[in-house]
N, C-alpha and C positions, 0 to 999 in steps of 0.2 A: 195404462191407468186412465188415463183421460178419455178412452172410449169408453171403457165403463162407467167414466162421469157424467158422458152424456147420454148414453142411454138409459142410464138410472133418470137422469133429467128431464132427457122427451117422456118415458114411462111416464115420470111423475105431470107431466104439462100433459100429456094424453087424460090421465086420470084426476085434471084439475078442471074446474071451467075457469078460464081466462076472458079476457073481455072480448074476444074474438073466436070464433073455433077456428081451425088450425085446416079446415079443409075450403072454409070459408074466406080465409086469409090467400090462399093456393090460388084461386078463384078469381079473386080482384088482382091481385101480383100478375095471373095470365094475360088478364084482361088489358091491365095494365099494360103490357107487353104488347099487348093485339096479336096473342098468339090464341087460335084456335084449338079447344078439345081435340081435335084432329090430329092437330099439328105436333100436340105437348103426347100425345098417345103412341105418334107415330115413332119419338125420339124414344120413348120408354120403353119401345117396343110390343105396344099390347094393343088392343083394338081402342076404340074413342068409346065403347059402352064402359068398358072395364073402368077407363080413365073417370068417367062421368062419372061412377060408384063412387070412387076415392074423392072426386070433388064434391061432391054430394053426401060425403058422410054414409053412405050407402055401406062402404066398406072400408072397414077398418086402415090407415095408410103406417103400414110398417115402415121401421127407419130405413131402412136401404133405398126402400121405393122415393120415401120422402127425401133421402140422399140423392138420388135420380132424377125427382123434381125439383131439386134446388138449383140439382148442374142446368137444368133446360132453362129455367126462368133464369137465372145466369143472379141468384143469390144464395149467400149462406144459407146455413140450415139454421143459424143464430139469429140472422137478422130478420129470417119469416117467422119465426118463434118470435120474435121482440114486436113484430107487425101484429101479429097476430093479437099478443097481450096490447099492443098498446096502439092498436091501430087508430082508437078514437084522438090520439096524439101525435101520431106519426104519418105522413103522406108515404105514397110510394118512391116518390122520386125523391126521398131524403136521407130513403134505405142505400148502404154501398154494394155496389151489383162486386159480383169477384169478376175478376178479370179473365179472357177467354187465353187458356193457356199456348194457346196457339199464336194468338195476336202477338201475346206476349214474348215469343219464343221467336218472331219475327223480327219485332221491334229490336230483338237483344241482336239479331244475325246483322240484322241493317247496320246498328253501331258499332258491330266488331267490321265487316264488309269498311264501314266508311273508316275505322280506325288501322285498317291494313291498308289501305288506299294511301291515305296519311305517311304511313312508313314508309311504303313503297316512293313515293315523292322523294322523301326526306332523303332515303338509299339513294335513288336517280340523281340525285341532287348534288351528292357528295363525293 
């Protein structure tokens, strides 16, 4: 249900004007980044002209693709919708970037690693 919530959502924000357009928003977030057309094409898998369309409004940017672009720019697909309406109010760097699930999946191994370390003492110890 909640997929259907949002893509009734994005439809409706596609077929709305917001205070931002929504490829113009993609755009500045890159920029923001100091990621190059290039580089955001390269992760998407499609050529940098392709990519230029979608940020240029040239062509249409279906949700999946927009799903794709949020993983690269390393934000929801909520809070570039929210930049987008409200970008006259909102900086970039006030947006929460989502976390890279990798890093994350690091961080969690480092503290299990350091918390079996711990045991291991504790065992030796006794």
């Amino acid at each position: 249900m909640c997929c259907f919530v949002f893509y009734y959502e994005f439809a409706n924000f596609l077929n709305t004007s917001g205070s931002m357009d929504l490829a113009l928003a993609i755009r500045i977030l890159r920029e923001y980044k100091h990621f190059t057309q290039e580089y955001v094409a390269i992760q998407l898998g499609v050529s940098q002209k392709v990519y230029s369309n979608l940020e240029n409004g040239v062509t249409r940017i279906q949700a999946t693709t927009f799903y794709e672009i949020s993983r690269v720019l390393g934000f929801s697909m909520d809070e570039i919708v929210r930049f987008s309406r409200e970008g006259n109010k909102v900086r970039p760097d006030q947006l929460n970037p989502i976390s890279n699930p990798a890093e994350t999946e690091i961080k969690m191994l480092y503290q299990r690693l350091e918390n079996l370390e711990q045991e291991l003492k504790q065992l030796k110890g006794n």
